[in-house]
C-alpha positions as a printed Julia matrix, in Angstrom:
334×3 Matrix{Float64}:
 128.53   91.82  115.46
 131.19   89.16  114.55
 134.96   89.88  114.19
 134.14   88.38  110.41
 131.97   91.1   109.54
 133.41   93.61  111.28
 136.49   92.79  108.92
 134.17   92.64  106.2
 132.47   96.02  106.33
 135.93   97.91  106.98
 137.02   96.31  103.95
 134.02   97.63  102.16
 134.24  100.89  103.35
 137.88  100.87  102.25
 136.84  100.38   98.73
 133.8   102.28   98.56
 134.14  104.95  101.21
 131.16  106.08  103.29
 131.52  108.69  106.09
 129.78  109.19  109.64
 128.07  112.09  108.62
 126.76  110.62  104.98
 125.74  107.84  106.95
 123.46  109.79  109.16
 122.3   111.61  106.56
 121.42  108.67  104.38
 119.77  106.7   107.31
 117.26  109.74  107.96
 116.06  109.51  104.66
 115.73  105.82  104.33
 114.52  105.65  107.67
 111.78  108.09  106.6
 110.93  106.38  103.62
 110.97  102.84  105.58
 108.5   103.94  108.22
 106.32  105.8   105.52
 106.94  109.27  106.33
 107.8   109.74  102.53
 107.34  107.81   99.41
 108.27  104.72   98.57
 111.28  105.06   96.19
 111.69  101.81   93.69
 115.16  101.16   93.08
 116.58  103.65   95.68
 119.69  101.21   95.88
 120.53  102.23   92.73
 121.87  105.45   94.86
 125.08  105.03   95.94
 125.33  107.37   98.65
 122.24  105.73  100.44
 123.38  102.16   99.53
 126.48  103.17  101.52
 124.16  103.81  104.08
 122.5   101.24  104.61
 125.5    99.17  104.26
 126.9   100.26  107.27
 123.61  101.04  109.36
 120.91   98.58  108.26
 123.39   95.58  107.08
 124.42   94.51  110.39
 121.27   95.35  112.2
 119.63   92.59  109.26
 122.37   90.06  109.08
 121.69   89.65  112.53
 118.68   89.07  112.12
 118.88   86.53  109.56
 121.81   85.26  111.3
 119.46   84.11  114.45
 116.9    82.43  112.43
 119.84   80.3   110.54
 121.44   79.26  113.91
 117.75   78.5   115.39
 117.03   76.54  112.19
 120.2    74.58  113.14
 118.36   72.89  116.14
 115.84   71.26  114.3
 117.4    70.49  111.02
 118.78   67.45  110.13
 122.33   67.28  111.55
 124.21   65.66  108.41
 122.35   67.7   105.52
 124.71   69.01  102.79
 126.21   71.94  102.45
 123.21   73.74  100.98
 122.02   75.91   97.48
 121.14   78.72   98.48
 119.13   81.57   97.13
 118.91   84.89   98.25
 115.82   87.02   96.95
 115.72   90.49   96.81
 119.25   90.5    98.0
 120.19   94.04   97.77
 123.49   94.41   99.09
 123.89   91.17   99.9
 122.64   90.85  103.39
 121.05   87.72  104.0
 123.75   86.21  101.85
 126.2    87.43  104.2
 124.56   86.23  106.78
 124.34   82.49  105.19
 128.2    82.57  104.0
 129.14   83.17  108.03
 126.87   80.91  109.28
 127.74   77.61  106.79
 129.77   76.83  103.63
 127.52   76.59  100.47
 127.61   74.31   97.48
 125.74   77.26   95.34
 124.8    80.73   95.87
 122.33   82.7    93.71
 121.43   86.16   94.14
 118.57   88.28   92.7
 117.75   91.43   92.39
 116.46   94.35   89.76
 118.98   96.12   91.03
 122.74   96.2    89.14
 124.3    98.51   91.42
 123.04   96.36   94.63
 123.98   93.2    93.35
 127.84   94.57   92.54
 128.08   95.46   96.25
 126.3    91.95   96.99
 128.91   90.2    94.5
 131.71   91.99   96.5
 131.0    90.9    99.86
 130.6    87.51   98.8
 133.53   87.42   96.91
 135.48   88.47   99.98
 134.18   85.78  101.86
 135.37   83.01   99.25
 132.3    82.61   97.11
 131.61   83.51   93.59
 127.75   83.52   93.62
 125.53   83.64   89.99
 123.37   86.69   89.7
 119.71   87.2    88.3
 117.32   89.88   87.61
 114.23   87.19   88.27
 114.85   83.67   89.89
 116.19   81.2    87.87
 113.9    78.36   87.16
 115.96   76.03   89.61
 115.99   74.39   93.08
 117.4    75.25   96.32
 118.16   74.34   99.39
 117.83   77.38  101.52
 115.86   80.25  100.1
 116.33   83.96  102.07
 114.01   86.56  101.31
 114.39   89.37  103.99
 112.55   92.85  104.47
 110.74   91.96  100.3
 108.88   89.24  100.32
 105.99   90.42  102.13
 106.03   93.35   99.43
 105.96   90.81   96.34
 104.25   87.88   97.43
 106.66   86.1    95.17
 106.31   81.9    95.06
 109.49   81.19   95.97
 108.12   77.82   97.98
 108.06   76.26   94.83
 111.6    76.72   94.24
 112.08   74.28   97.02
 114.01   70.73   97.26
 111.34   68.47   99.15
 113.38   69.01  102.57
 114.81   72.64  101.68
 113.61   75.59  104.02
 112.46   78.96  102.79
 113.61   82.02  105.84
 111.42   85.1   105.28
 112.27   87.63  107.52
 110.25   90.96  108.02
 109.88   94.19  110.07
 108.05   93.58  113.75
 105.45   95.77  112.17
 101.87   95.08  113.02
 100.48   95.32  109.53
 103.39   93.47  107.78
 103.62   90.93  110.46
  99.63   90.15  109.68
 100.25   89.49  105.91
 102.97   86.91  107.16
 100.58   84.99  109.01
  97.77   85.39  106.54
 100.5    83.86  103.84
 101.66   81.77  106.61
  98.09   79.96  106.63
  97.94   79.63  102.58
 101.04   77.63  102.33
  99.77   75.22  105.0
  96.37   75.02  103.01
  98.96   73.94  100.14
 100.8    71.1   101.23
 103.41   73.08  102.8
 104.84   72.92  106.95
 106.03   75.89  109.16
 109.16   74.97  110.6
 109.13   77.99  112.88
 108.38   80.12  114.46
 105.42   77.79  115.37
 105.27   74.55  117.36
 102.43   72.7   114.63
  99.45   75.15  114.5
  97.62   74.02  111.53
  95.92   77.87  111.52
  97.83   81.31  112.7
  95.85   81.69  116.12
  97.51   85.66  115.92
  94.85   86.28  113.37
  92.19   85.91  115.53
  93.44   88.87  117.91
  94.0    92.43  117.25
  96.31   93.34  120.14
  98.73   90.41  119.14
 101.39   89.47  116.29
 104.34   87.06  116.65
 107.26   88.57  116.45
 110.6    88.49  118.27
 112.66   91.23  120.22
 115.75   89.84  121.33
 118.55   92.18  122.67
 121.87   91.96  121.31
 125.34   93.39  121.17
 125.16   97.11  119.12
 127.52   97.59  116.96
 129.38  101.2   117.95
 128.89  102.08  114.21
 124.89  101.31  114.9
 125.42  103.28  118.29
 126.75  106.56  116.82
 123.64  106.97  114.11
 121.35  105.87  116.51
 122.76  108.9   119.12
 122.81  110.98  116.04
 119.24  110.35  114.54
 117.59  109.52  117.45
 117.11  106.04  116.57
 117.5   102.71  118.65
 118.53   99.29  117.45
 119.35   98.57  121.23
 117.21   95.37  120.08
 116.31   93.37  117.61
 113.04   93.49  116.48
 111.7    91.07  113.41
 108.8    88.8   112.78
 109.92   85.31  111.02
 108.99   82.48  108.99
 110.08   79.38  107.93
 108.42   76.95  105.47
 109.49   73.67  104.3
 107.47   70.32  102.61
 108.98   67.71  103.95
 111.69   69.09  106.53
 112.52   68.96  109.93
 110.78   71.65  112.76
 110.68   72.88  115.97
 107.71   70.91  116.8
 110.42   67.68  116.09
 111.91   68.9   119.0
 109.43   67.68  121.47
 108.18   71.08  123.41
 104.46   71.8   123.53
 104.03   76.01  123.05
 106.25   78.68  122.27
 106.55   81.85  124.29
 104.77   84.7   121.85
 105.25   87.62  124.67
 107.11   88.96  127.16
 107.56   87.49  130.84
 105.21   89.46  133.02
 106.68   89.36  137.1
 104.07   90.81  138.87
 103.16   90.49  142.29
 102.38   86.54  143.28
 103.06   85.34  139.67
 104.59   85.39  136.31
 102.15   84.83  133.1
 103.0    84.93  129.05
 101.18   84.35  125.75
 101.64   81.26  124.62
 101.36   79.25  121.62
 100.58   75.86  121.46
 100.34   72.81  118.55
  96.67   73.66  118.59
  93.71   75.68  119.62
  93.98   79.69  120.92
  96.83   81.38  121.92
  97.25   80.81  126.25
  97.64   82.69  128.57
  99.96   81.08  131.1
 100.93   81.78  134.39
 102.81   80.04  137.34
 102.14   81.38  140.83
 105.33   82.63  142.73
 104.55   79.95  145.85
 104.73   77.28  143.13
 108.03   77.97  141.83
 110.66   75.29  141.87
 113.09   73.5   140.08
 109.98   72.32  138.13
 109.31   75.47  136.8
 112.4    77.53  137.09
 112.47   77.16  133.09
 109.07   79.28  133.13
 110.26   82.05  135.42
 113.37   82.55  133.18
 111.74   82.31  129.63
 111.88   84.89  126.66
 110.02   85.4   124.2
 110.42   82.72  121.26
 111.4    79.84  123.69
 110.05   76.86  123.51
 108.59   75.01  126.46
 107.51   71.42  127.11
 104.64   72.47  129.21
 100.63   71.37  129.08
  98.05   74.05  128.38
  94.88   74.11  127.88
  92.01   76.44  126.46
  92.86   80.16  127.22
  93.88   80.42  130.38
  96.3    77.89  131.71
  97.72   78.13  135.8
 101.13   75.45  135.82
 102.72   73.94  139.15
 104.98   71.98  136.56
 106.72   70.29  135.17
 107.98   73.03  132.75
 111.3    72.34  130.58
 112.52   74.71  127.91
 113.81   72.59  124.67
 114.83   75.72  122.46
């Protein structure tokens, strides 16, 4: 987590309290309710002891989340675009937004949600960072340049697309979940069908190759630095945010995307070292997902990149069919 919103959540829990043990206790239940144990609750925001906790659990764990999308979208964007408009959907407390007024100064920040009391915390973190955003109950019939719509959209199913400037990028970001992740890519495929281009997470598939399997969905797990308020409810509840977990989309009409970048398939699994080789799912700019594999005698400087890819790198590396075996050359380019 940043100094910045470090800063910026001690400042909110200054003003609007919160306390270890109501944020354990607030986590269960919204943890519960999150992973369907019990019902759904519209508007559960409105609560302020449970907005407090997931202000200071789920927040930071989401920001970051949002964060890594915004700084991977940097690679492929154009370099001298604007500071953007920016919309955040569904914003709750502000999340996503916070994530975007860290990353990048904005000319424009909208935020909607049904929620009053969510949107007053959302209009206070933004205000401390400098911006007075506009809020909505329903999207303003307007353009933007950035559009964030994390852990809803999936839900609503909302157009927001169509709220896009012609080189503007809409970020939806979701759980890892299996079932969510699938009505991503079925979505994922619809927009395509209508004019529009994934930017990432794929490399120029015209159709989601995930949808074909049942022991696959794209997603990312990325391991990052836990914040010791994220630390203490996880030791308390049992929980683990040791890493980041999120599937990811973003769609654009006539902007710039990680297939501009030059590399040929993206890395859709984890590295598997076993003995004589290393092999990962792969997908490419067309056909089924590969699996590829590079023998350990055939490792050099020419594949290095292979041996010490993650998932969600892109690689400048031919494949072929289902079942690719690489001596090189291999060059990551994300």
């Amino acid at each position: 987590m940043s100094d910045a919103l470090r800063d910026l959540l001690a400042r909110y829990h200054a003003e609007r309290g919160g306390s270890a043990g109501e944020t354990a206790a607030g986590v269960r239940e919204l943890s519960d309710m999150f992973n369907g144990l019990t019902p759904h609750r519209p508007g559960y925001l409105a609560n302020p002891r449970l907005r407090r906790a997931y202000v200071h659990y789920y927040l930071p764990v989401n920001a970051e989340k949002v964060a890594r999308v915004l700084r991977e979208l940097d690679t492929y964007a154009a370099p001298d675009r604007p500071a953007p408009r920016v919309l955040d959907f569904g914003c709750g407390p502000g999340t996503a937004a916070v994530a975007a007024l860290l990353h990048r100064p904005v000319a424009d920040l909208v935020l909607v949600d049904v929620v009053d009391e969510a949107l007053d915390d959302a209009r206070f973190f933004c205000r401390e960072l400098g911006v007075t955003p506009r809020t909505f109950h329903e999207v303003p019939k307007e353009k933007f340049d950035l559009i964030l719509a994390a852990n809803v959209f999936v839900e609503q199913l909302a157009p927001l697309e169509e709220h896009l400037n012609d080189d503007g990028y809409l970020v939806v970001v979701e759980p890892a979940l299996q079932s969510t992740t699938r009505k991503l890519e079925e979505w994922r495929d619809e927009v395509v069908r209508r004019g529009y281009r994934i930017a990432a997470p794929c490399v120029g598939q015209v159709k989601c190759p995930m949808l074909e399997r049942t022991d696959l969905w794209c997603h990312q797990d990325v391991s990052w630095p836990r914040p010791a308020t994220v630390s203490e409810i996880d030791r308390r509840l049992g929980l683990n945010k040791e890493s980041l977990k999120y599937s990811y989309m973003v769609v654009t009409r006539h902007g710039r995307g990680l297939d501009d970048l030059g590399g040929d398939v993206r890395v859709v699994s984890n590295l598997h070292k076993e003995k004589g080789k290393a092999w990962a799912w792969v997908c490419g700019k067309s056909g089924p997902l590969c699996r590829a594999e590079v023998l350990t005698r055939h490792r050099s400087e020419s594949t290095a990149a292979f041996f010490h890819a993650d998932r969600g790198d892109v690689l400048k590396m031919k494949v072929e069919g289902e079942f690719t075996r690489s001596e090189g050359p291999i060059e990551r380019t994300s």
